[in-house]
LOVEX-122613 format. One record per residue: x, z, y of N, C-alpha, C in turn; chain. Coordinates in pm, whole numbers. Layout:
LUMRO       nX       nZ       nY      caX      caZ      caY       cX       cZ       cY   chain
LUMRO        X        Z        Y        X        Z        Y        X        Z        Y       A
...
end
This chain:
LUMRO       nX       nZ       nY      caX      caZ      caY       cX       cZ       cY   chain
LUMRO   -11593   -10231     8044   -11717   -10257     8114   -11685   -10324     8248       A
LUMRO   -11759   -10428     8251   -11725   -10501     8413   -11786   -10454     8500       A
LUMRO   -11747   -10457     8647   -11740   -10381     8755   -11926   -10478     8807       A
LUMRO   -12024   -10395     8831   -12109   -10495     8826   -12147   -10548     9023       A
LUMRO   -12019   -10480     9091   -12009   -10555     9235   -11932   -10647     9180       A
LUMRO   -11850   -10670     9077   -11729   -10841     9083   -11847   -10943     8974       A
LUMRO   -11934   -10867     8892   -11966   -10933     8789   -12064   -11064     8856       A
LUMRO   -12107   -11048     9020   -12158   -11201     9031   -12046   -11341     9064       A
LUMRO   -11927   -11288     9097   -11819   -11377     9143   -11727   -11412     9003       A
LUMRO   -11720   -11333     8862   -11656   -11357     8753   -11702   -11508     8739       A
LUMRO   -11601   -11599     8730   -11640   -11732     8631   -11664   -11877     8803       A
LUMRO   -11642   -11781     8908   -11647   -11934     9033   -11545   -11932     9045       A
LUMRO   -11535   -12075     9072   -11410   -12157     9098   -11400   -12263     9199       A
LUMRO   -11520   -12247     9279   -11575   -12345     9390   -11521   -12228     9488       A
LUMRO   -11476   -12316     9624   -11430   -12250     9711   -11532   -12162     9806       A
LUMRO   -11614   -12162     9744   -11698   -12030     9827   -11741   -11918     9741       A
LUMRO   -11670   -11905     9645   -11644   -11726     9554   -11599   -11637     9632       A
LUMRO   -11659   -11501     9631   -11737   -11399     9675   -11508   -11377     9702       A
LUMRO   -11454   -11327     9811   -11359   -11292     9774   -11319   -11186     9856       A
LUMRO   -11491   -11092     9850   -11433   -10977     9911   -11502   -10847     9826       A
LUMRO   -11505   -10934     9700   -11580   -10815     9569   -11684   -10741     9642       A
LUMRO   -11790   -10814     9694   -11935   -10750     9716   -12014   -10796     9603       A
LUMRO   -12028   -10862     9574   -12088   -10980     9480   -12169   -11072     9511       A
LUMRO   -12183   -11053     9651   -12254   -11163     9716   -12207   -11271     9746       A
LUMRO   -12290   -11365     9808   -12172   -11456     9892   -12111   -11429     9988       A
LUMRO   -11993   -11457     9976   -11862   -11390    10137   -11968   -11398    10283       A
LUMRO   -11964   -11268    10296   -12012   -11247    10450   -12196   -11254    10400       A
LUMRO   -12243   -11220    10305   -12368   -11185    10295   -12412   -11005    10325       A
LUMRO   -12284   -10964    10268   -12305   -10812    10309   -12317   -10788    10474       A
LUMRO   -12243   -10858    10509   -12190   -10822    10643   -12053   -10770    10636       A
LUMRO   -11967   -10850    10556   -11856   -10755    10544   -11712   -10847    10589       A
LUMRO   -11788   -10970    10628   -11663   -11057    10698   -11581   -10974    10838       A
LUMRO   -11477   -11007    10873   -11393   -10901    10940   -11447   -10913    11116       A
LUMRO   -11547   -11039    11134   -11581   -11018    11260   -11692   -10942    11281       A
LUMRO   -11625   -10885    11371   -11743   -10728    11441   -11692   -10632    11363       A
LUMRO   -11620   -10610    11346   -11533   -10500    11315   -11483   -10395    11424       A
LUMRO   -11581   -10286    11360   -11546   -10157    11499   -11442   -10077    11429       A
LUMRO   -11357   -10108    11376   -11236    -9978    11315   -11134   -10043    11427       A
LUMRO   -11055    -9924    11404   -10941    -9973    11511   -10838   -10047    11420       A
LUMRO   -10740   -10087    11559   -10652   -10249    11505   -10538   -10187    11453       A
LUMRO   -10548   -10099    11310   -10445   -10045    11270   -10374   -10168    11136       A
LUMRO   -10259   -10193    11117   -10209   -10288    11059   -10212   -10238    10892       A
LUMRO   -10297   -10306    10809   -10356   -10306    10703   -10264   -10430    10637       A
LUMRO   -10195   -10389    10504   -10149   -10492    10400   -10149   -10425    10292       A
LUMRO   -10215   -10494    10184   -10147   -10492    10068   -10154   -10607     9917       A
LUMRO   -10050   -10563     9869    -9978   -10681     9783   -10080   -10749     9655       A
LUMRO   -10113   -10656     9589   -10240   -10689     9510   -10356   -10578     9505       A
LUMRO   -10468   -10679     9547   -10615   -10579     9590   -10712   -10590     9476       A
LUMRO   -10657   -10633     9378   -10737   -10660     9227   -10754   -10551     9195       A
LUMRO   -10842   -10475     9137   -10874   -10368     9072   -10841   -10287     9139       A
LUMRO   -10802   -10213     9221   -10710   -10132     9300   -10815   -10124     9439       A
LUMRO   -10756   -10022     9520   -10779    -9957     9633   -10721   -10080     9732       A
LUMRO   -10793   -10081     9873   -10741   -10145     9953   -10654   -10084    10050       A
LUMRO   -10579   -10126    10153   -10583   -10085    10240   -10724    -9973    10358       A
LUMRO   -10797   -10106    10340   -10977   -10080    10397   -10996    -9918    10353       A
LUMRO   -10973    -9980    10207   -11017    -9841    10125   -10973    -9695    10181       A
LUMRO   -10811    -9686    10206   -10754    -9586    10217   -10777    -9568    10401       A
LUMRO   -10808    -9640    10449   -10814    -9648    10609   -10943    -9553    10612       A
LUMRO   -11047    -9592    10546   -11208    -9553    10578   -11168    -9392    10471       A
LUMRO   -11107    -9366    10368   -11101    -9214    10340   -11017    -9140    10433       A
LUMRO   -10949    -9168    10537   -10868    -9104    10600   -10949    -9057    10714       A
LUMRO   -11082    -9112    10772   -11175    -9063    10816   -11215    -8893    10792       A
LUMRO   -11141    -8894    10658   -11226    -8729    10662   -11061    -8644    10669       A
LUMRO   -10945    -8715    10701   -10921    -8616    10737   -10865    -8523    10855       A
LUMRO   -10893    -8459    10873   -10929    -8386    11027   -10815    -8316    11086       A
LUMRO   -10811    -8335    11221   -10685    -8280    11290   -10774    -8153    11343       A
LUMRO   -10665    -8046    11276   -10771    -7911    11267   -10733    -7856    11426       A
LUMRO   -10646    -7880    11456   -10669    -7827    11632   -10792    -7899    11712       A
LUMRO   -10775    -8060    11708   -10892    -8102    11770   -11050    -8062    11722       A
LUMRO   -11049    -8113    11570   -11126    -8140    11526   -11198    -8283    11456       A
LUMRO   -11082    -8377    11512   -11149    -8519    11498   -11080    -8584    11370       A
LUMRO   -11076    -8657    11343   -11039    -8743    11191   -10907    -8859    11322       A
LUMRO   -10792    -8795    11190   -10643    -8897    11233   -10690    -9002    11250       A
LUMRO   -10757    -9086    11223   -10770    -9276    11255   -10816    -9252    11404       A
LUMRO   -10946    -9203    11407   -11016    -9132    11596   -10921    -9149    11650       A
LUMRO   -10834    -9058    11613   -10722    -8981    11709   -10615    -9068    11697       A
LUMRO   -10622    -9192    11656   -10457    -9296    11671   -10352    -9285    11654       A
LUMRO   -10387    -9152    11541   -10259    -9114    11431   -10193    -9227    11357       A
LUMRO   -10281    -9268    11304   -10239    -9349    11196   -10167    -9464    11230       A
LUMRO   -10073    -9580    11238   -10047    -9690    11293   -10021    -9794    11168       A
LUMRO   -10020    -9739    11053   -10063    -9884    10956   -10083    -9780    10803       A
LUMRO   -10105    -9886    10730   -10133    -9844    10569   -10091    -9977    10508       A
LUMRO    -9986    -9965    10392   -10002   -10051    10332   -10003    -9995    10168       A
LUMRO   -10049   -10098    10131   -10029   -10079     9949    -9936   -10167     9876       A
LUMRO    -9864   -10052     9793    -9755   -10174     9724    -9801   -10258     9610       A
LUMRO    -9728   -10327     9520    -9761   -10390     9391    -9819   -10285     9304       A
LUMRO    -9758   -10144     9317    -9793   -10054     9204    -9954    -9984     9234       A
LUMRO    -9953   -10026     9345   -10079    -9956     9393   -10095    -9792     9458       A
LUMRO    -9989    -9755     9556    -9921    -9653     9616    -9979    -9680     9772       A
LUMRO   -10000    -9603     9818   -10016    -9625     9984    -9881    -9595    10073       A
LUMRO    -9846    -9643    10170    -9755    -9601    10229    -9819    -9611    10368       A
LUMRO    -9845    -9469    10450    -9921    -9480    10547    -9835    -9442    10679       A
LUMRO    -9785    -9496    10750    -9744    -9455    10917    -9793    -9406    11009       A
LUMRO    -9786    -9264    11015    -9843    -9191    11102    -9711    -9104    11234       A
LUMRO    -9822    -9028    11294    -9793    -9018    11388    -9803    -8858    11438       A
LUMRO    -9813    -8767    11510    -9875    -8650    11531    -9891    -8642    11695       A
LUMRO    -9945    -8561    11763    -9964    -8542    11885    -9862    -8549    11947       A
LUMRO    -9724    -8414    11872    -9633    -8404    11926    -9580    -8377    11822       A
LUMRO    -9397    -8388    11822    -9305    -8374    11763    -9279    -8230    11688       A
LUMRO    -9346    -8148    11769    -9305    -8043    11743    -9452    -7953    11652       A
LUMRO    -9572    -8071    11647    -9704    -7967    11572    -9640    -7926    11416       A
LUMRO    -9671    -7792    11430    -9663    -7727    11304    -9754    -7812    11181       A
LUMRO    -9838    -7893    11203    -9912    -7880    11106    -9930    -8003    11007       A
LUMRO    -9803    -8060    11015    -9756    -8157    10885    -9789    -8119    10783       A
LUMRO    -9750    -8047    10705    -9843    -7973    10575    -9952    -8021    10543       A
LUMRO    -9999    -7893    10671   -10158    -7965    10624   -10241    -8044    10636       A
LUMRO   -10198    -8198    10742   -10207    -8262    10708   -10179    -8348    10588       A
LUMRO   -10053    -8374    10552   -10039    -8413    10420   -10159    -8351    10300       A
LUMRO   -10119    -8221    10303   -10237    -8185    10172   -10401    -8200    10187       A
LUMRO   -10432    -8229    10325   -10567    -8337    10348   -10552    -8449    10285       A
LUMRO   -10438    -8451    10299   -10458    -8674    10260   -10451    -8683    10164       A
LUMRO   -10358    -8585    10093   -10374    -8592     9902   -10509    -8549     9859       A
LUMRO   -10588    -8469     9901   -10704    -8450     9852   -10824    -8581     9838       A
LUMRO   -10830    -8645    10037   -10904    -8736     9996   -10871    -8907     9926       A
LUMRO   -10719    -8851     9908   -10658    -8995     9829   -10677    -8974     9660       A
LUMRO   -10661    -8897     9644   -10704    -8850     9498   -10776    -8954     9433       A
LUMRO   -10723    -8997     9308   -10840    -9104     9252   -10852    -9223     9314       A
LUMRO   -10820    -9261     9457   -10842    -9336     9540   -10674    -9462     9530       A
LUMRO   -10574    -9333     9471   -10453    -9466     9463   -10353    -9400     9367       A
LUMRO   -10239    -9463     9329   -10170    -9349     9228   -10098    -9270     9280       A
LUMRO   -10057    -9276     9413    -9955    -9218     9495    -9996    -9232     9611       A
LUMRO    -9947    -9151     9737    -9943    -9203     9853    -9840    -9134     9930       A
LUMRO    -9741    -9182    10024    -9652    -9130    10079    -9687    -9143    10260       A
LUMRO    -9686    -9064    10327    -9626    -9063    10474    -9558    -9067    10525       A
LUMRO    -9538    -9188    10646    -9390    -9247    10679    -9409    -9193    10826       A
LUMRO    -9402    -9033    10833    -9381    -8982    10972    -9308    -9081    11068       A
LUMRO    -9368    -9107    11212    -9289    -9188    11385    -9304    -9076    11415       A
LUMRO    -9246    -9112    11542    -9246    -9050    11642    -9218    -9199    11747       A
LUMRO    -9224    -9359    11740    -9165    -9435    11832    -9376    -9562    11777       A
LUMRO    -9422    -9585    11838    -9424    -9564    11974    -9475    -9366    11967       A
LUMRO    -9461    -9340    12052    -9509    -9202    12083    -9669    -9208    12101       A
LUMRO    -9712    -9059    12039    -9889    -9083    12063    -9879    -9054    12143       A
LUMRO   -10026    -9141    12224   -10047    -9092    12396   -10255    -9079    12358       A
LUMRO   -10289    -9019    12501   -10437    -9081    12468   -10508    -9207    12466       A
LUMRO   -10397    -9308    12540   -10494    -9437    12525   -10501    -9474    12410       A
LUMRO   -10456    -9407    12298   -10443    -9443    12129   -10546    -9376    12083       A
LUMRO   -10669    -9301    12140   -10785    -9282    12053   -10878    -9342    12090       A
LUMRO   -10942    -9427    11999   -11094    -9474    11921   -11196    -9443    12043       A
LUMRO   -11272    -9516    12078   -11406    -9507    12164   -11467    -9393    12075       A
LUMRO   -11467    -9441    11918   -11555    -9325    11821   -11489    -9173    11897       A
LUMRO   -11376    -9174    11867   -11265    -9020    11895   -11299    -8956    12029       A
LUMRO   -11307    -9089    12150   -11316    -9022    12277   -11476    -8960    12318       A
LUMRO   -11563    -9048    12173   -11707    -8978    12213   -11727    -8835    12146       A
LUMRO   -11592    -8840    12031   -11639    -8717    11956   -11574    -8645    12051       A
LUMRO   -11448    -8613    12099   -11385    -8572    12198   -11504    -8533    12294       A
LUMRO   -11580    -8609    12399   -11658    -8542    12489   -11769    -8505    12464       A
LUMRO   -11826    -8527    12347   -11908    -8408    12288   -11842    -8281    12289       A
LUMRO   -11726    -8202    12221   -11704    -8119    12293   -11589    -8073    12435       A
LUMRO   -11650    -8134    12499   -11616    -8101    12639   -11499    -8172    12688       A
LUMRO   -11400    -8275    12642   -11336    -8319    12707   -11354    -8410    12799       A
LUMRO   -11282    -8424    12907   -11341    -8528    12983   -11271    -8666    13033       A
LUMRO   -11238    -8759    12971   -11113    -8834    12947   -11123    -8936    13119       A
LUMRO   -11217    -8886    13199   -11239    -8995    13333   -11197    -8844    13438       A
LUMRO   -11159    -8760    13386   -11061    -8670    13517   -10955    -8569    13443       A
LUMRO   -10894    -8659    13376   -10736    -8645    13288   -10659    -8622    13458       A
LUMRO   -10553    -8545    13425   -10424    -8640    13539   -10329    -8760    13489       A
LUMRO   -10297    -8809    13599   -10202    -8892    13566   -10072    -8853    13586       A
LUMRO    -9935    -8938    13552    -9804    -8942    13542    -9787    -8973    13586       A
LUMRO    -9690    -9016    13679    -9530    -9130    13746    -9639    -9199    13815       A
LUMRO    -9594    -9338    13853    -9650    -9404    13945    -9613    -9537    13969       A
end
């Protein structure tokens, strides 16, 4: 059964076919990449035919939540790329607050839950270089952040 978002672009061959599988014409959804409020995390992958995107796996990682804060890893500028291989695997580069949070685990077994179905595999390529700091969370993160109570305009500062 054909996918009936590709089934208006099956069969063009004129250079203005739909080639972001909405089925519209490119940028009728609104789905061309300008005005794009996600953050500038480095997205590749090798073949996006039938398969999960990068996009794809970026926007499910939204749900999953850094259970001390509360906020979703992308917010929080965990994440620093995703890519997908030929086989259709994610390989995602992340990050944690600090070196030392206990809670690798469960992160990981968040991400397998909402990757599920979503790719055939996915692996985490724990950094620690660049190091997370706060200027690495999301306008979204710093509003969810001062909703509850943080206040990111009387932080201290460091060095000098």
């Amino acid at each position: 059964m054909m996918n009936p978002n590709l089934a208006g672009s099956v069969g063009k061959t004129d250079e203005t076919a739909d080639t972001c599988g909405c089925g519209n014409d490119h940028g009728a959804c609104g789905c061309s990449d300008s005005g794009n409020d996600e953050p500038d995390i480095p997205l590749k992958a090798i073949d996006d035919i039938g398969r999960a995107t990068a996009r794809d796996v970026q926007e499910a990682l939204h749900q999953v939540i850094d259970p001390e804060l509360g906020i979703d890893v992308v917010d929080l500028g965990l994440v620093y790329g995703i890519e997908i291989d030929e086989l259709g695997r994610a390989i995602i580069t992340m990050t944690l607050t600090t070196p030392a949070c206990p809670l690798t685990d469960l992160i990981e077994d968040e991400t397998a839950s909402v990757l599920a179905g979503l790719v055939e595999e996915f692996r985490i390529d724990w950094t620690w270089t660049p190091p997370w700091s706060i200027e690495k969370i999301t306008p979204e993160g710093q509003a969810q952040l001062a909703a509850l109570g943080f206040n990111f305009d009387n932080l201290p500062t460091y060095g000098a």
